[in-house]
C-alpha positions in Angstrom: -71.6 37.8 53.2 -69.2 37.5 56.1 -66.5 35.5 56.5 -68.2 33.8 59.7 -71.5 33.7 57.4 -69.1 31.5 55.1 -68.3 29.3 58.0 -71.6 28.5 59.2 -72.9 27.2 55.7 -73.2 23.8 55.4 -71.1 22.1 52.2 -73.9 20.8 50.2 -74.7 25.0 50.3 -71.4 26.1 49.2 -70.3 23.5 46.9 -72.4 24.8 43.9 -71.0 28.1 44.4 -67.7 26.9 44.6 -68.0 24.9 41.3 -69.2 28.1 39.3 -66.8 30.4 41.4 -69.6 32.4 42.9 -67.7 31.5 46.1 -63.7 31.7 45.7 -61.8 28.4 47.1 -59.5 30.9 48.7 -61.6 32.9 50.6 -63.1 30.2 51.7 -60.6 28.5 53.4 -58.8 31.6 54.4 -62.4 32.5 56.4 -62.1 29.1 58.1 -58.2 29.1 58.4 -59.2 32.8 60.9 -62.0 31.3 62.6 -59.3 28.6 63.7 -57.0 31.0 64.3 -59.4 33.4 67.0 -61.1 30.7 68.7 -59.5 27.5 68.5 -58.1 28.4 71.8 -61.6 28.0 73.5 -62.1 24.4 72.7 -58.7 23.1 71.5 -60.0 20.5 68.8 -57.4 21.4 66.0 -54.2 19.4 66.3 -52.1 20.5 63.4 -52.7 22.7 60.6 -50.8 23.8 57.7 -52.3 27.4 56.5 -50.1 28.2 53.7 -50.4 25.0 52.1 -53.7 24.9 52.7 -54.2 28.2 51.1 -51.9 27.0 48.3 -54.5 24.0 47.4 -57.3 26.3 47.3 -56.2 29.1 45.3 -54.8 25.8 42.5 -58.4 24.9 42.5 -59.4 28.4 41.9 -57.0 28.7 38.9 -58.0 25.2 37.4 -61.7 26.5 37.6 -61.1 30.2 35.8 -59.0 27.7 32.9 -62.0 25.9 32.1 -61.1 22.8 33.8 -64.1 21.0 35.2 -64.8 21.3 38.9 -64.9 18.2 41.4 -67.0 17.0 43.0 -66.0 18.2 46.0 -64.5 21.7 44.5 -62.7 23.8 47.0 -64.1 21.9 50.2 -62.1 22.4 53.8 -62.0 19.0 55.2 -60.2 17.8 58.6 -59.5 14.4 59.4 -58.9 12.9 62.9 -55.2 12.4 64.1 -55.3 9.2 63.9 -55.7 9.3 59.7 -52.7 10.2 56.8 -53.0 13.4 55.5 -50.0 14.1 53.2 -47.9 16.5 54.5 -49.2 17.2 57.7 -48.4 15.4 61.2 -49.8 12.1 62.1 -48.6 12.4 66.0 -52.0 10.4 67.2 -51.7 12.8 70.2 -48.5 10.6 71.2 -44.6 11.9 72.0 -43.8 8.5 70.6 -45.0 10.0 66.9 -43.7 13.3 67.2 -42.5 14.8 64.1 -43.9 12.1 61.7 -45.5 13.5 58.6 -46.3 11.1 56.0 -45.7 11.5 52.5 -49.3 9.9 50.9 -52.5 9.9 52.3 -55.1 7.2 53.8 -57.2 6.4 50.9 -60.4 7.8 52.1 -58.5 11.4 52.5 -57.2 10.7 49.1 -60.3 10.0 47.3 -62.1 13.3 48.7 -58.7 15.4 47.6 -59.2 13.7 44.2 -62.9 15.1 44.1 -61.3 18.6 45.0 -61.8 18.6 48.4 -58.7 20.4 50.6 -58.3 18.4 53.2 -56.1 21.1 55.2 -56.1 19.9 58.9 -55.8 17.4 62.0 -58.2 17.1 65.1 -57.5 16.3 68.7 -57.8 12.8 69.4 -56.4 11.0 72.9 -53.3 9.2 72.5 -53.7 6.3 69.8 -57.7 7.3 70.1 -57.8 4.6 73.1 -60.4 6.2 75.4 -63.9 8.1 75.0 -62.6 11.6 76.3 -60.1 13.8 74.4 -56.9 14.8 76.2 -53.5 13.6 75.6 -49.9 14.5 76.3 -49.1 16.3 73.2 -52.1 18.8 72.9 -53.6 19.1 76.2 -57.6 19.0 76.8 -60.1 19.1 74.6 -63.4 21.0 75.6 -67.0 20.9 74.8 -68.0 23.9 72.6 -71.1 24.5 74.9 -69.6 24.1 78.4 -65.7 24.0 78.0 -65.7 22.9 81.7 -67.3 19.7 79.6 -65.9 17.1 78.0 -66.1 17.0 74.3 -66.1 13.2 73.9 -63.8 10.8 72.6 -62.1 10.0 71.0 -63.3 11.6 67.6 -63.4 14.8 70.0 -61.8 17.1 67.6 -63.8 16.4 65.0 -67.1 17.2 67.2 -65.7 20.3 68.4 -64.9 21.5 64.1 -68.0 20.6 63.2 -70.0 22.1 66.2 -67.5 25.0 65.8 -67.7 26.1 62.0 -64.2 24.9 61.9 -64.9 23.6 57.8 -68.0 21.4 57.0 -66.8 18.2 56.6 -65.2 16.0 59.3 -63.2 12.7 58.8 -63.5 10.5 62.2 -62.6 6.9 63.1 -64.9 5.0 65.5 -63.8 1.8 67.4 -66.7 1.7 70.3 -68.7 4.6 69.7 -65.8 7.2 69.0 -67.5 9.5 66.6 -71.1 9.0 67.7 -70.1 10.1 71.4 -68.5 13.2 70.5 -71.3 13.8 67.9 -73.4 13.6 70.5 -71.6 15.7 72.9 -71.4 18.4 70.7 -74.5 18.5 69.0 -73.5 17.3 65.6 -74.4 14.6 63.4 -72.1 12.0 62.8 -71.9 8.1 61.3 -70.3 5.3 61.3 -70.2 3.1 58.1 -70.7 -0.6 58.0 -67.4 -2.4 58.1 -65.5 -1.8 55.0 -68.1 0.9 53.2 -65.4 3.2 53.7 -61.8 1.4 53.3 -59.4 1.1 56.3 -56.6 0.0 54.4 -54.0 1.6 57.0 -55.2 -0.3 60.0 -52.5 -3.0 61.0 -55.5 -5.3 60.9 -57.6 -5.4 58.2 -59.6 -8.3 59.4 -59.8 -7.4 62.9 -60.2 -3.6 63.7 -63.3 -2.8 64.9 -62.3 0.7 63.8 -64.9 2.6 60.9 -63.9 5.5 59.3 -66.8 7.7 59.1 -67.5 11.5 58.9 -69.3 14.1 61.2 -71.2 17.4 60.1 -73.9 19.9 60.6 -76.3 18.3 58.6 -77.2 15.4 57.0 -76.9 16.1 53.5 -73.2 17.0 54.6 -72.9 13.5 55.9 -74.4 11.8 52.8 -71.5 13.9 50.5 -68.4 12.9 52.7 -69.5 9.5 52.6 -70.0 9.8 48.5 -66.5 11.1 48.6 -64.6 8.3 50.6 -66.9 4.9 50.3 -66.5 2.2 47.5 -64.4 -0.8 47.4 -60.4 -0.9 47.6 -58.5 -4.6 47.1 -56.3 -3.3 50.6 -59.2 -4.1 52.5 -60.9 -7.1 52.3 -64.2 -6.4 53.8 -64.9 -3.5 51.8 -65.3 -5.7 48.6 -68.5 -5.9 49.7 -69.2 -2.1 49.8 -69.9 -0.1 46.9 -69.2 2.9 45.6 -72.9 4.2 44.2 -73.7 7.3 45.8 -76.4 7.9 48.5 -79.5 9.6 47.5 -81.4 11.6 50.4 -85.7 11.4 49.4 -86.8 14.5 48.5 -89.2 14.4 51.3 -87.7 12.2 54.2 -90.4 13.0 56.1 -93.0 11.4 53.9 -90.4 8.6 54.1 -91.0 7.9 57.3 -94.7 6.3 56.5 -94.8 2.8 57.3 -91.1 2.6 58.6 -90.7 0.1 61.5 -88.6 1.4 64.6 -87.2 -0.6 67.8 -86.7 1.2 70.7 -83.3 0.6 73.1 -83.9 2.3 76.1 -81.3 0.6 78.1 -79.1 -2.1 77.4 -76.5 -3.7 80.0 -76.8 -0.3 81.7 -79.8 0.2 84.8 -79.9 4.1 84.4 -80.7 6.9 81.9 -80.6 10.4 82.8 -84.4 11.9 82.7 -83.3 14.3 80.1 -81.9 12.1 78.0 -84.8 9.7 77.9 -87.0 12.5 77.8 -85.3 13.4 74.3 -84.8 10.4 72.8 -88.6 9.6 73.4 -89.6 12.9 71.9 -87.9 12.1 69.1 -89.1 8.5 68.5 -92.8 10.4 69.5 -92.4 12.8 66.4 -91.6 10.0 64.1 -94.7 8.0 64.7 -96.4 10.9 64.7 -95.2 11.3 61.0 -96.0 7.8 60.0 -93.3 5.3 61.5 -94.3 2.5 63.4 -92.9 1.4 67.3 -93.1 -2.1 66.9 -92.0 -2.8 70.9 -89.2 -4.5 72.7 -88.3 -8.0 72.6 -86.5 -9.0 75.3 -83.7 -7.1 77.0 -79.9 -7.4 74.8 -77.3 -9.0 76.4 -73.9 -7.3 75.1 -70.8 -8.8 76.6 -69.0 -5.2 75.9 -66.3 -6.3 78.5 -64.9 -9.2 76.1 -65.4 -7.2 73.1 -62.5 -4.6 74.5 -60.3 -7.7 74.5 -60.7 -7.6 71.0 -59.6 -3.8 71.2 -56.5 -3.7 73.6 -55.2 -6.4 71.6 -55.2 -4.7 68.2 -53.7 -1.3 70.5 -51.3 -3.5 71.9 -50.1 -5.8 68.6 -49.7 -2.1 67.0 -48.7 0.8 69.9 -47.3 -1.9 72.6 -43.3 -1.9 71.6 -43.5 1.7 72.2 -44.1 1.0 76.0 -40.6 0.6 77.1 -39.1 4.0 75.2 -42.2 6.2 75.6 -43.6 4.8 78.2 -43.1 7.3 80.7 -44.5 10.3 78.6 -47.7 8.2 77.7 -50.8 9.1 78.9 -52.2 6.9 81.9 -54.9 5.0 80.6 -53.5 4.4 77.2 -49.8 2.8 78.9 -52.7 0.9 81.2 -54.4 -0.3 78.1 -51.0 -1.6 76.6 -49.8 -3.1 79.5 -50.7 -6.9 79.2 -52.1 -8.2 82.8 -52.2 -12.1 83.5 -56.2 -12.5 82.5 -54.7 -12.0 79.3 -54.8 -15.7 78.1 -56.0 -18.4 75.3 -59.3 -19.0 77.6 -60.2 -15.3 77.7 -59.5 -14.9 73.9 -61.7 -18.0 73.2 -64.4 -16.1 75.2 -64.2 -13.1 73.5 -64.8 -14.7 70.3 -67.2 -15.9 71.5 -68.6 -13.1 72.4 -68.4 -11.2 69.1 -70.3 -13.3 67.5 -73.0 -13.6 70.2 -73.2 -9.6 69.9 -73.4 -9.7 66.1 -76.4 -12.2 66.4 -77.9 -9.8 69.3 -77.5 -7.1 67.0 -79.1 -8.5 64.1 -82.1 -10.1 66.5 -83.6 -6.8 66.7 -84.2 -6.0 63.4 -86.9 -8.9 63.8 -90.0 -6.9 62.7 -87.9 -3.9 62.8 -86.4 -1.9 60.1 -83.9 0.1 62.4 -83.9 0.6 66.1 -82.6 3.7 68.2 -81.0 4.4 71.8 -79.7 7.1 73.2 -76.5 7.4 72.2 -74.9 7.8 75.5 -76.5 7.8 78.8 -76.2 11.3 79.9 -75.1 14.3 78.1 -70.8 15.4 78.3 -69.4 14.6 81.5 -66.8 16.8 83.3 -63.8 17.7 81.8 -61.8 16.3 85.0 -63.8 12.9 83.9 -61.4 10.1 83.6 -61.4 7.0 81.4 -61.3 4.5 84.4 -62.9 6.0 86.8 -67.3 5.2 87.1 -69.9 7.7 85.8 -71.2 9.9 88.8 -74.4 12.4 88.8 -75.3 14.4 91.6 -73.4 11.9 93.8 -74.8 9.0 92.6 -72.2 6.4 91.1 -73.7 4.4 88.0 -70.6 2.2 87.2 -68.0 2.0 84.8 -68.2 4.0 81.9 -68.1 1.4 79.2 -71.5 -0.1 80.8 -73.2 3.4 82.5 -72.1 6.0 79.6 -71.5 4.6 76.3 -73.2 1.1 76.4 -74.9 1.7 73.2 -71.8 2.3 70.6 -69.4 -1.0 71.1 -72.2 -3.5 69.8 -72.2 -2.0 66.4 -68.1 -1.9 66.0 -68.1 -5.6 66.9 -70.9 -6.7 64.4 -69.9 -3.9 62.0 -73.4 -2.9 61.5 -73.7 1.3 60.5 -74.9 3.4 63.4 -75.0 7.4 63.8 -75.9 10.2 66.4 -78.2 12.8 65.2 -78.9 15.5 67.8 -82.8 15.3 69.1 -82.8 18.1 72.0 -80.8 20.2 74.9 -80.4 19.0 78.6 -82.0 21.3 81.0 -79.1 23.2 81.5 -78.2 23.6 77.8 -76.3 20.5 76.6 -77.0 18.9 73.4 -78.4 14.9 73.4 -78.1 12.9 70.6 -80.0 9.6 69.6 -78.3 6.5 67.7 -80.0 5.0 65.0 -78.8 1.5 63.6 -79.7 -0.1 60.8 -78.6 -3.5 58.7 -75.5 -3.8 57.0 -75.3 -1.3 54.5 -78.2 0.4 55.3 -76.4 3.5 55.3 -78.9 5.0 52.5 -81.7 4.3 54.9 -80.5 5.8 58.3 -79.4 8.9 56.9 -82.7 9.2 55.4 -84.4 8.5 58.9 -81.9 11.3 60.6 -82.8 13.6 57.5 -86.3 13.5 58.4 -85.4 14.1 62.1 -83.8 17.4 61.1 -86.3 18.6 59.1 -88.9 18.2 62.0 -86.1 18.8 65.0 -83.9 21.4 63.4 -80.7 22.2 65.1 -78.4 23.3 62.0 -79.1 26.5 63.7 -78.0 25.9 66.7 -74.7 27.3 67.5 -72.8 26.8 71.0 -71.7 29.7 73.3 -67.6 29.3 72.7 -68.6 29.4 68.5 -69.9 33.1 68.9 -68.1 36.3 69.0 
């Protein structure tokens, strides 16, 4: 077996090696630490990375295996987590001059449980600064790059992530997601990737525990990857209240999730407050929704067009950006990326009345959200609009296609991810085809609170009638 062959396997395929040592920690993560190193360049998703510590972890896990000591749970697996998350010991720069050079000394909890379980969590991923836009670029790494078109945007702000997991840069993934940020890039790269109800996974490092839309979730390859790096990281923690309403009882994939699929009731969300889809893209999604009725599910029909007030639910956002990133304006101001000094720059619509209205309109969005589960079990959309936009793309500037402008991004590209970070409800991107000229679409699926259990049993069963685990993109070979 190759090194790359190491790479490309899944962790729910290496971790019973590693746990009887068929597989060696060390060569593992030594095989992923090269694959970094000779073609990292391409796409640019790894922020920071630490290799002799890294190989330091592994090769103690190796040496409490051959002493007898039980493996974890986890044994020996690389893990990265977005630059926005602690990792002790390694920078937590959030793609920002105004962190440059800060290294904590403990990690988030979620990074902490999975090292706990033996996991090696043994790198960063490119985010834009304070993870404030959809794209990934910022100041103190440069672009980002989709791994099948790196004149494409890999997505934000999760980018990093999606490019590691797309490129066999370790199997497991830590994100955060505030509007969509790690189903977009998921999406854009061809991945898998969820978001967890509020609080299955604890936030405890967020400024605001009882406002941040922002989910920690976890991208991979495949689904049964997804279902162990939630295991490793959900259950409650008293530093964050709503996750005392999480637990920490491990998710169970069916045997047969296609069989699971009999009887299942499915919404689907075409469009929501955007007018346009691009053919491909609906093409997919419909394909997909096509193969699970043809496998037993049920399409139980629209009810009337959602009304998402997206617009006041980014109130909700800038605020929490600004309470936590918006003293550094004044000092780092002028080394900040564009849009993000934009974002933190309070304008005079910034008042009681439009905080009243956003309110408001959170809980009208969590009540639209939960309205179509009437007679529906889950529903799906596409998870963005058309597949990874130009590189060059920028945050405030509209979606364009072959000339044609669609609007603002918020409400032409990614209307589908902000409802569920404002009601908290879970949501993922599971990849469902290639655009005609070779770039990967994804399709959300939503469920209830909590329902993680039952939409990673729904994307399982996609896979196993869709595959793509195969799949590898151009910039990943040679």
């Amino acid at each position: 077996m190759t090194d790359d062959d190491l790479c490309r396997m899944t962790a729910t395929d290496l971790l019973p090696k590693l746990q009887t040592g068929e597989i060696r920690a060390a060569r593992l993560m030594r095989a992923v630490l090269d694959r970094i190193e000779r073609l990292d360049d391409r796409t640019n998703g790894i922020a920071h990375v630490d290799p002799e510590a890294a190989m330091a972890e592994a090769e103690a896990r190796d040496r409490d295996l051959a002493s007898g000591e039980a493996p974890g749970a986890l044994q020996g697996i690389p893990v990265t987590a977005k630059d926005l998350l602690k990792v002790r010991g390694l920078p937590l720069e959030m793609g920002s001059f105004a962190f440059e050079g800060q290294v904590p000394d403990e990690d988030a909890e979620a990074i902490a449980r999975l090292r706990r379980k033996g996991a090696i969590p043994f790198a960063k991923t490119t985010t834009p600064e304070f993870g404030h836009k959809v794209l990934t670029d910022c100041p103190t790494e440069g672009i980002s790059r989709n791994p099948w078109d790196t004149d494409r945007s890999c997505g934000g702000s999760s980018g990093g992530a999606g490019i590691g997991a797309a490129m066999g840069f370790g199997p497991l993934h830590v994100s955060s997601d505030g509007a969509g940020s790690g189903r977009i890039p998921a999406s854009a790269c061809g991945v898998a990737g969820i978001k967890a109800t509020w609080g299955a996974i604890p936030h405890e490092t967020t400024t605001d525990v009882f406002g941040s839309f922002t989910c920690i979730g976890v991208m991979g390859r495949s689904i049964a990857d997804l279902a162990l790096g939630l295991n490793g990281m959900k259950g409650p923690d008293r530093r964050d209240p709503w996750s005392f309403g999480g637990s920490a009882d491990p998710i169970t994939l069916p045997d047969d999730p296609v069989a699971a699929l009999k009887g299942l009731k499915v919404r689907v969300l075409m469009r929501t407050v955007n007018d346009w889809v691009h053919p491909d893209v609906e093409k997919a999604v419909r394909n997909a929704v096509e193969t699970m009725i043809d496998a037993g599910a049920r399409d139980v029909g629209m009810i009337e067009d959602p009304v998402y007030d997206n617009a006041s639910a980014l109130v909700y956002m800038r605020a929490y950006q600004y309470s936590r990133f918006g003293h550094l304006l004044e000092e780092h101001g002028d080394r900040m990326d564009r849009t993000a000094r934009m974002s933190l720059t309070p304008g005079p619509t910034h008042t009681y009345d439009i905080l009243a209205t956003a309110m408001r309109a959170r809980t009208d969005i969590l009540r639209e959200v939960e309205r179509q589960f009437d007679g529906a079990d889950i529903y799906v959309t596409p998870t963005i609009a058309t597949p990874s936009l130009s590189v060059d793309q920028k945050q405030d500037e509209p979606l364009v296609v072959d000339g044609v402008e669609y609007g603002p991004l918020r409400e032409a590209w990614y209307p589908y991810t902000v409802p569920q970070n404002a009601s908290g409800h879970p949501a993922m991107s599971v990849p469902v085809g290639m655009s005609s000229d070779g770039i990967p679409i994804g399709m959300q699926i939503v469920g209830p609170w909590h329902s993680e259990a039952r939409i990673l049993a729904v994307a399982a069963a996609i896979e196993r009638l869709m595959p793509w685990a195969d799949r590898w993109p151009p910039a990943a070979t040679g």
